[in-house]
C-alpha positions as a Markdown table, in Angstrom:
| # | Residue | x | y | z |
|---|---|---|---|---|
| 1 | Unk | -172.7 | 61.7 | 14.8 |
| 2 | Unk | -174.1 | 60.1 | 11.5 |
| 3 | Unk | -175.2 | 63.6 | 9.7 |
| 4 | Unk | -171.8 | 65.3 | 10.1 |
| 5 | Unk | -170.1 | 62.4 | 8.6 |
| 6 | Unk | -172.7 | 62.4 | 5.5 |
| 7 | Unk | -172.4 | 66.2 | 5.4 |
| 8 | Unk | -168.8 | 65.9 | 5.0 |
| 9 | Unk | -168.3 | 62.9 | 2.2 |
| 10 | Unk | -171.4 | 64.7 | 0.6 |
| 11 | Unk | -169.0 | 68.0 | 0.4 |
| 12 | Unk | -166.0 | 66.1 | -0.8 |
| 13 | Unk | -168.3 | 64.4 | -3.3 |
| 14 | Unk | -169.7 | 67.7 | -4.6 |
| 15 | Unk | -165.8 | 69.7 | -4.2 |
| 16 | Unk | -165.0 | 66.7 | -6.6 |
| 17 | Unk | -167.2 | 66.7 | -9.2 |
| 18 | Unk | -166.3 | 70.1 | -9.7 |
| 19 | Unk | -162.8 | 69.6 | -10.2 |
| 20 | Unk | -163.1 | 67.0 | -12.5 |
| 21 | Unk | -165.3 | 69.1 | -14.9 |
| 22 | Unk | -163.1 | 71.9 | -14.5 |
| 23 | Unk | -160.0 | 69.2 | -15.7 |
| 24 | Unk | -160.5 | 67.4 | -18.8 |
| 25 | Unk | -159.4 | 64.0 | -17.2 |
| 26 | Unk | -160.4 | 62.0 | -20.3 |
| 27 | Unk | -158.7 | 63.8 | -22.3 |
| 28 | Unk | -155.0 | 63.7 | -19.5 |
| 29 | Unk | -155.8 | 60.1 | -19.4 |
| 30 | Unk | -155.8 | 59.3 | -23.4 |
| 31 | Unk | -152.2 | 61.3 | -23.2 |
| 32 | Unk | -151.3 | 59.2 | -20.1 |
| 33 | Unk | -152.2 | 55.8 | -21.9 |
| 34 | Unk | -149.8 | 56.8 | -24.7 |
| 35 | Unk | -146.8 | 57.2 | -22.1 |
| 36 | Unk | -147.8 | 53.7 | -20.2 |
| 37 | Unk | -148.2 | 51.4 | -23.5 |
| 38 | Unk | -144.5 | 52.7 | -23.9 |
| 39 | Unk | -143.4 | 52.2 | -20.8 |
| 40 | Unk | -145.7 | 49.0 | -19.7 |
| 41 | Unk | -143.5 | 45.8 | -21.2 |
| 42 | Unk | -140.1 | 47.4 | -20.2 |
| 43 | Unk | -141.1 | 48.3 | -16.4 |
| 44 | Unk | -142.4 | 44.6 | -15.8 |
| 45 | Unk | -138.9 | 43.4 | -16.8 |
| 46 | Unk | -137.0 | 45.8 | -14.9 |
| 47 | Unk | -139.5 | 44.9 | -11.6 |
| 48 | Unk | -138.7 | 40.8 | -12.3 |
| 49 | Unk | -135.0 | 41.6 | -13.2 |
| 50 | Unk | -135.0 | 43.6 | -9.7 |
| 51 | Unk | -136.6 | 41.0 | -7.9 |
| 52 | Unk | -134.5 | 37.9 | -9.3 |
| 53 | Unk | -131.7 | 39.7 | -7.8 |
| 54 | Unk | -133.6 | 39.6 | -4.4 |
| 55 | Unk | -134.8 | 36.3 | -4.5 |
| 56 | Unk | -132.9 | 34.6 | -7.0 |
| 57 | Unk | -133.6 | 33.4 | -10.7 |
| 58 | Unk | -134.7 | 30.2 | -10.3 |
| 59 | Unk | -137.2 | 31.0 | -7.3 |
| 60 | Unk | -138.6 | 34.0 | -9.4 |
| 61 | Unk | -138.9 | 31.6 | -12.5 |
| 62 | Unk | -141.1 | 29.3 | -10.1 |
| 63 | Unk | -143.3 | 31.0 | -9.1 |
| 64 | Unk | -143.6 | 33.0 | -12.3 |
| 65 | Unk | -144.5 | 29.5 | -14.0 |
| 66 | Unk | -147.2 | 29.2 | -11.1 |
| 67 | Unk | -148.5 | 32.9 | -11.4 |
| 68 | Unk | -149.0 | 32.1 | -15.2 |
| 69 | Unk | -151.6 | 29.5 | -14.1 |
| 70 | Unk | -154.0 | 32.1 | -13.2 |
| 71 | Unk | -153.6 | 33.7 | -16.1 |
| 72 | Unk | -156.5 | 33.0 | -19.1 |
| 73 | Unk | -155.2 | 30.5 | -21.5 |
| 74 | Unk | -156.9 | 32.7 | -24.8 |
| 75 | Unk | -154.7 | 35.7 | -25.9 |
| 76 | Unk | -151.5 | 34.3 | -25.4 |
| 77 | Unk | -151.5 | 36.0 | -21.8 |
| 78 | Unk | -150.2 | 32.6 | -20.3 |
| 79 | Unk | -147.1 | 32.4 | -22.9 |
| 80 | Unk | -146.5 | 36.4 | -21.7 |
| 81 | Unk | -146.1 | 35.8 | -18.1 |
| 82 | Unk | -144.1 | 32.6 | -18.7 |
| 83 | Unk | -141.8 | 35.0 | -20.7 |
| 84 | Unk | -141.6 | 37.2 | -17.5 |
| 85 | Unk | -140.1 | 34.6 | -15.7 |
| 86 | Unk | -137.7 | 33.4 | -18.5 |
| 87 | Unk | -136.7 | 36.8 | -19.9 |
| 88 | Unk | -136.7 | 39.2 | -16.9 |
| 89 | Unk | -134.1 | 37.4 | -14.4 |
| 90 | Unk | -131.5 | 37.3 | -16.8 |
| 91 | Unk | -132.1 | 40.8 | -18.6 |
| 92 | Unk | -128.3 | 41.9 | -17.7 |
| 93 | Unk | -126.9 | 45.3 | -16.5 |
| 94 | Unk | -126.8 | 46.4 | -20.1 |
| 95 | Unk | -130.5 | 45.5 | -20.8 |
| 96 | Unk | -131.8 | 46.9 | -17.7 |
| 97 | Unk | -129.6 | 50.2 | -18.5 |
| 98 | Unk | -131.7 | 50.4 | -21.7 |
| 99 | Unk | -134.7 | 49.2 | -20.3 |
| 100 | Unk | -135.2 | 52.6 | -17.8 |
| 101 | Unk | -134.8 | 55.1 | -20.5 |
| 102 | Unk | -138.6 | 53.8 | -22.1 |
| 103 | Unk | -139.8 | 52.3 | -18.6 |
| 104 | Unk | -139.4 | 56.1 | -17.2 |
| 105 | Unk | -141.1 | 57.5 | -19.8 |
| 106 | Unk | -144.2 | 57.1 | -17.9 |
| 107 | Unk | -143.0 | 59.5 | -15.2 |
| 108 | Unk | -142.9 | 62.2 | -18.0 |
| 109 | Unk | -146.8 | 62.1 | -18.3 |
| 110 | Unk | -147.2 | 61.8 | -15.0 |
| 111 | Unk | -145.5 | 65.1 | -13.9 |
| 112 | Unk | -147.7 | 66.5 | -16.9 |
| 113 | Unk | -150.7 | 65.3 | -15.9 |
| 114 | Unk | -150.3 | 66.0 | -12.2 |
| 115 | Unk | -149.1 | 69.4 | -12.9 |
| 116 | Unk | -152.2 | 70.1 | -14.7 |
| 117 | Unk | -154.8 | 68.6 | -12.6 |
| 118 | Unk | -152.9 | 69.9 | -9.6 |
| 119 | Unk | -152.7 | 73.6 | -11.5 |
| 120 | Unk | -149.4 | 73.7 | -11.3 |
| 121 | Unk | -146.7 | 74.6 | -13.5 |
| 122 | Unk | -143.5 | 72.6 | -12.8 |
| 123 | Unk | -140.1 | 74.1 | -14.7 |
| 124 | Unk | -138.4 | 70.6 | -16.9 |
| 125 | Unk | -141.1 | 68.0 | -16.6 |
| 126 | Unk | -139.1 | 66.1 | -19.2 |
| 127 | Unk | -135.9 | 65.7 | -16.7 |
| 128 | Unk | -138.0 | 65.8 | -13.7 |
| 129 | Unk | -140.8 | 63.0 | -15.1 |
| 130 | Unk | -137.4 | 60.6 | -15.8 |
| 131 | Unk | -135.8 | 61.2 | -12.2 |
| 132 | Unk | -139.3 | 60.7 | -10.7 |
| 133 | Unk | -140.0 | 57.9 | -12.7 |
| 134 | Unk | -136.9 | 56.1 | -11.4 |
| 135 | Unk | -138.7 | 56.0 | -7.9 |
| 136 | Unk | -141.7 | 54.3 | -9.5 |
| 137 | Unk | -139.9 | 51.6 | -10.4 |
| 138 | Unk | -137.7 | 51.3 | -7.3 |
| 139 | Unk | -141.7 | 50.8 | -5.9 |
| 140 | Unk | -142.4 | 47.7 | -8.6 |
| 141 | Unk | -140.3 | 45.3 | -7.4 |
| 142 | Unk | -141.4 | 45.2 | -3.5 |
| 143 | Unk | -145.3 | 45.1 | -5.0 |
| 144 | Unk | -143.8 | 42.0 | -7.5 |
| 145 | Unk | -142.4 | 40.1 | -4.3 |
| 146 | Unk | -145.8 | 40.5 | -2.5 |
| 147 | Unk | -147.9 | 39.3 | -5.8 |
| 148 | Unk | -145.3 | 36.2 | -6.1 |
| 149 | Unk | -145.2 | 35.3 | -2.3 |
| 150 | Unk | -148.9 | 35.1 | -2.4 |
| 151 | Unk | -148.8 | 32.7 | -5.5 |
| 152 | Unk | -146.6 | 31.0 | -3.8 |
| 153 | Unk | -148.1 | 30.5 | -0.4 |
| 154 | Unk | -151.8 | 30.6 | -0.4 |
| 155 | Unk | -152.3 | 27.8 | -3.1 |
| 156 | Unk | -151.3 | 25.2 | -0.3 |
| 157 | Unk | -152.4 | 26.8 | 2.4 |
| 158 | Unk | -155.9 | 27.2 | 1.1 |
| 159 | Unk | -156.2 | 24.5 | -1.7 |
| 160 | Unk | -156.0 | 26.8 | -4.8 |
| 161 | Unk | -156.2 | 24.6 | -7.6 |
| 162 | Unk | -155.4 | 27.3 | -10.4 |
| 163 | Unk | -159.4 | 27.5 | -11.0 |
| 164 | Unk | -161.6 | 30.5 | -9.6 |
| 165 | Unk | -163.3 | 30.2 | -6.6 |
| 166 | Unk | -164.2 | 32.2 | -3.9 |
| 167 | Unk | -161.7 | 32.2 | -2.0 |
| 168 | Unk | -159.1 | 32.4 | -4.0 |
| 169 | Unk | -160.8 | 35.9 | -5.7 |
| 170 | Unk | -161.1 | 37.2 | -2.5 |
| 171 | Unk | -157.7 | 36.7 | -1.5 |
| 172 | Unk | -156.6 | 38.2 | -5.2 |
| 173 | Unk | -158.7 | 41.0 | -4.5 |
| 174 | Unk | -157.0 | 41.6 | -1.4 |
| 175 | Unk | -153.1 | 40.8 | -2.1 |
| 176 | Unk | -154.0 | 43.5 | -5.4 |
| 177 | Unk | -155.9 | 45.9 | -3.4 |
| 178 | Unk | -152.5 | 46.2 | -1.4 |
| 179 | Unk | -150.4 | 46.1 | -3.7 |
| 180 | Unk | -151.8 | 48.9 | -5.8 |
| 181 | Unk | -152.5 | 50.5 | -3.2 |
| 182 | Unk | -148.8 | 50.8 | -2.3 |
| 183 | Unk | -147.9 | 51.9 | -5.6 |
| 184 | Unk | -150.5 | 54.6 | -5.9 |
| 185 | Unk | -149.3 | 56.3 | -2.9 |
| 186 | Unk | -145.7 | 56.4 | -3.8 |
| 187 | Unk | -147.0 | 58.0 | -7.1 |
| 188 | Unk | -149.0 | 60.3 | -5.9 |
| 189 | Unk | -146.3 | 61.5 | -2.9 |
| 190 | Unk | -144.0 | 61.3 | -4.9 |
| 191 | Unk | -145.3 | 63.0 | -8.5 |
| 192 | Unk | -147.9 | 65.8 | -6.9 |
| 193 | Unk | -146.9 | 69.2 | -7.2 |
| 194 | Unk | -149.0 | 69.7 | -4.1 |
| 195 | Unk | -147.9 | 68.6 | -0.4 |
| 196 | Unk | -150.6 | 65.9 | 0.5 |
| 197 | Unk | -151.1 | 64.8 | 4.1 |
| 198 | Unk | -150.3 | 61.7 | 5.3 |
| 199 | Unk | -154.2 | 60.5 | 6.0 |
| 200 | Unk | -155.8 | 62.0 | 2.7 |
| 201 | Unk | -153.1 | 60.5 | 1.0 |
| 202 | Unk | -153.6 | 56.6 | 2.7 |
| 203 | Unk | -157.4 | 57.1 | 2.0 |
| 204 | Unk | -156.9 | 58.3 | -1.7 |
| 205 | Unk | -154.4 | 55.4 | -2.4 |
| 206 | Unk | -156.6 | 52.7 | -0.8 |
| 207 | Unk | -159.9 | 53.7 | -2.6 |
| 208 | Unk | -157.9 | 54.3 | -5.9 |
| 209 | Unk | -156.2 | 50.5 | -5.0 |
| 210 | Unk | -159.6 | 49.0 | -4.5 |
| 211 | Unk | -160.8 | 50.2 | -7.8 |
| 212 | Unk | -157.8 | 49.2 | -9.9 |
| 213 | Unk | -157.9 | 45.8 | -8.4 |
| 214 | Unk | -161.4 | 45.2 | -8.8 |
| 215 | Unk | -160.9 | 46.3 | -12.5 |
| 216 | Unk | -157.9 | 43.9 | -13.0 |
| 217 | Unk | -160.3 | 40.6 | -11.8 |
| 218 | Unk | -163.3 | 41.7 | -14.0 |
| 219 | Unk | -160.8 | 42.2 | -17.4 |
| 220 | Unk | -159.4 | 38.7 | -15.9 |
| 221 | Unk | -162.8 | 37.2 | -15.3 |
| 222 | Unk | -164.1 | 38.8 | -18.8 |
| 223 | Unk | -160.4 | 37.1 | -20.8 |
| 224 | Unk | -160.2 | 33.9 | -18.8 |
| 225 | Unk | -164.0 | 32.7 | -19.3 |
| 226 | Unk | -163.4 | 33.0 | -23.2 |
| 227 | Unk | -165.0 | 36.4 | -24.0 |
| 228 | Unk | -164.7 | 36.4 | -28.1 |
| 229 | Unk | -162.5 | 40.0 | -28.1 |
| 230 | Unk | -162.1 | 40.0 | -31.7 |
| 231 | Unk | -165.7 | 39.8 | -33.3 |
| 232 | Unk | -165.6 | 43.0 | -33.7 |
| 233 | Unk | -162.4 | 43.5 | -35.7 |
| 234 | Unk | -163.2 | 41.2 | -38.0 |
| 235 | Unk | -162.4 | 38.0 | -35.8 |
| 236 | Unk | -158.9 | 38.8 | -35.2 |
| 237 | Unk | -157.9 | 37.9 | -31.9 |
| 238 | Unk | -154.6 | 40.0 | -32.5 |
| 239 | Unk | -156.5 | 42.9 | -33.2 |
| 240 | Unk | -158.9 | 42.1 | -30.3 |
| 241 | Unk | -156.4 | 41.8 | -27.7 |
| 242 | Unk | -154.8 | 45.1 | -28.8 |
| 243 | Unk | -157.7 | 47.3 | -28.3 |
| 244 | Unk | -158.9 | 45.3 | -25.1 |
| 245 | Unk | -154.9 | 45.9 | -23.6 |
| 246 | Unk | -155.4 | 49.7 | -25.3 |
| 247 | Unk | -159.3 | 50.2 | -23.3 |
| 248 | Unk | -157.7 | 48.4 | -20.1 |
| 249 | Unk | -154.8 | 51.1 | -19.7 |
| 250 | Unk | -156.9 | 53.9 | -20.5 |
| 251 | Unk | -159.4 | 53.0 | -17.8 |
| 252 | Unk | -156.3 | 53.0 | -15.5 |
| 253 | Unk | -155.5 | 55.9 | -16.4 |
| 254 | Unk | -158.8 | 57.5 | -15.6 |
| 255 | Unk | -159.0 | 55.9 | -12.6 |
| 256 | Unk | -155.5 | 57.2 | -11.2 |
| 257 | Unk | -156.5 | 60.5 | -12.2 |
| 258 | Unk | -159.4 | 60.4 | -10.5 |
| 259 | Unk | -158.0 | 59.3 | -7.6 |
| 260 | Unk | -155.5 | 61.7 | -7.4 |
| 261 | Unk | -158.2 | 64.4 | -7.4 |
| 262 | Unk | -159.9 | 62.6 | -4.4 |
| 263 | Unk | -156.7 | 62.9 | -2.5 |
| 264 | Unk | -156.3 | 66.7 | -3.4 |
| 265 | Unk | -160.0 | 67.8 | -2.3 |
| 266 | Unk | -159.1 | 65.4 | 0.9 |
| 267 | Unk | -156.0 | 67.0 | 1.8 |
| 268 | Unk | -157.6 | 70.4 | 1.3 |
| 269 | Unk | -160.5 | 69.4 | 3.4 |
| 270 | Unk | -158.5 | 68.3 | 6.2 |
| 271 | Unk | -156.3 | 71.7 | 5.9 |
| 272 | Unk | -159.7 | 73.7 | 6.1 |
| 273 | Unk | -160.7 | 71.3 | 9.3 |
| 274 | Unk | -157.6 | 71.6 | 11.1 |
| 275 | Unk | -157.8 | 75.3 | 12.2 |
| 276 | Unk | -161.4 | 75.2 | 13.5 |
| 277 | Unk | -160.3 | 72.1 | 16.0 |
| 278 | Unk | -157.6 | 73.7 | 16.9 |
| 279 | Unk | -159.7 | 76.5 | 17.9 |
| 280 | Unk | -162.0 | 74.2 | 20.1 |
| 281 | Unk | -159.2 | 72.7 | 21.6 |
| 282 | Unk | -157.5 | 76.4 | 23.0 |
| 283 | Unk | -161.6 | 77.4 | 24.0 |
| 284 | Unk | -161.4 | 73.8 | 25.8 |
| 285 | Unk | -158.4 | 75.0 | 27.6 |
């Protein structure tokens, strides 16, 4: 039972490889990372502006304050998610109106990267990228809710003191594995060019979730231990921070691509399976 299983993660290994030399993903990714440093500050406003109304402004400006303890103290990165909880609940209808146009700008390089790893050539990416885009960030705010619960939950239940310990990385790991996990399958139903079934796309999303979150822990690990970013740009921590942000988005970037192709060579795996056990299962009868 083993060698079929091997055989078969060894094909979609190999059925991968192939399709990511054949697509330049580097290259998609660099033009992705462009479209997310655009749309990154304005879609974490409209997610906390979204989720105030849900669970109220002074609630959300809680456990904001508490999320912010886990954040590294260096870079300024505790002062940013302290202004998520100040600036985000009251953004206003006319903010938030404003906000979509650059927070959906993300959507336009997705459809465009999709398209082409998917070889597919969609009609209007522009105007389809922005409608799409809107149901990405009708996704944040459910993902923001789960993040914020589990701040503000699971330091009494299990003693989280704002420090790192064991358990409380495991249990980030976890509650970001989820999360992005969530929101990489609603991209990748929702943005592919190409139907993808229900378990390739599950298994794509998770193995593409646990990479992003282990990524997120190591950048935090790297920031919050005091990691000098800046001695190479001539000790400018500004600079530093910049081009660590800049590197971090990219690798994101890479990483959902990536993924994306996993789901495709899964989905088209599955499709190739489906008729041959369907054949067994008529012999059987």
């Amino acid at each position: 039972m083993a060698v079929p299983g091997i055989q078969l993660a060894r094909e979609v290994a190999a059925e991968v490889v192939r399709h990511v030399r054949r697509h330049d993903l580097v290259f998609y990714a660099a033009g992705l990372t462009f479209y997310a440093a655009i749309a990154v500050v304005p879609l974490l406003l409209v997610a906390w502006f979204v989720t105030s109304l849900v669970l109220g402004e002074d609630l959300v400006r809680t456990l904001t304050l508490a999320l912010s303890e886990y954040a590294p103290t260096s870079l300024g990165l505790q002062e940013g998610v302290r202004s998520l909880g100040e600036v985000g609940p009251r953004l206003g209808i006319a903010s938030f109106a404003a906000a979509l146009i650059p927070a959906t700008s993300y959507g336009d390089g997705l459809v465009r990267a999709f398209d082409r790893v998917a070889e597919r050539n969609r009609r209007a990416k522009g105007l389809r990228g922005r409608l799409l885009g809107l149901v990405f960030v009708a996704a944040l705010p459910p993902v923001v809710m789960a993040e914020l619960g589990a701040v503000a939950v699971l330091p009494g239940a299990l003693g989280f003191t704002g420090r790192f310990n064991l358990v409380s990385v495991a249990v980030a790991f976890v509650v970001g594995w989820l999360s992005a996990s969530l929101l990489v399958g609603v991209l990748y139903r929702a943005f592919s060019p190409r139907p993808i079934q229900t378990g390739p796309l599950v298994l794509g999303a998770t193995v593409t979730g646990s990479f992003l979150s282990g990524m997120s822990l190591t950048w935090l690990f790297l920031l919050r231990f005091g990691v000098d970013v800046g001695i190479a740009f001539g000790d400018s921590d500004l600079l530093g921070t910049l081009v660590v942000a800049a590197v971090f988005l990219y690798l994101v970037q890479v990483v959902l691509l990536a993924g994306y192709v996993l789901s495709l060579v899964l989905a088209r795996v599955a499709a190739r399976s489906r008729p041959r056990s369907e054949d067994l299962a008529a012999a059987l009868r």
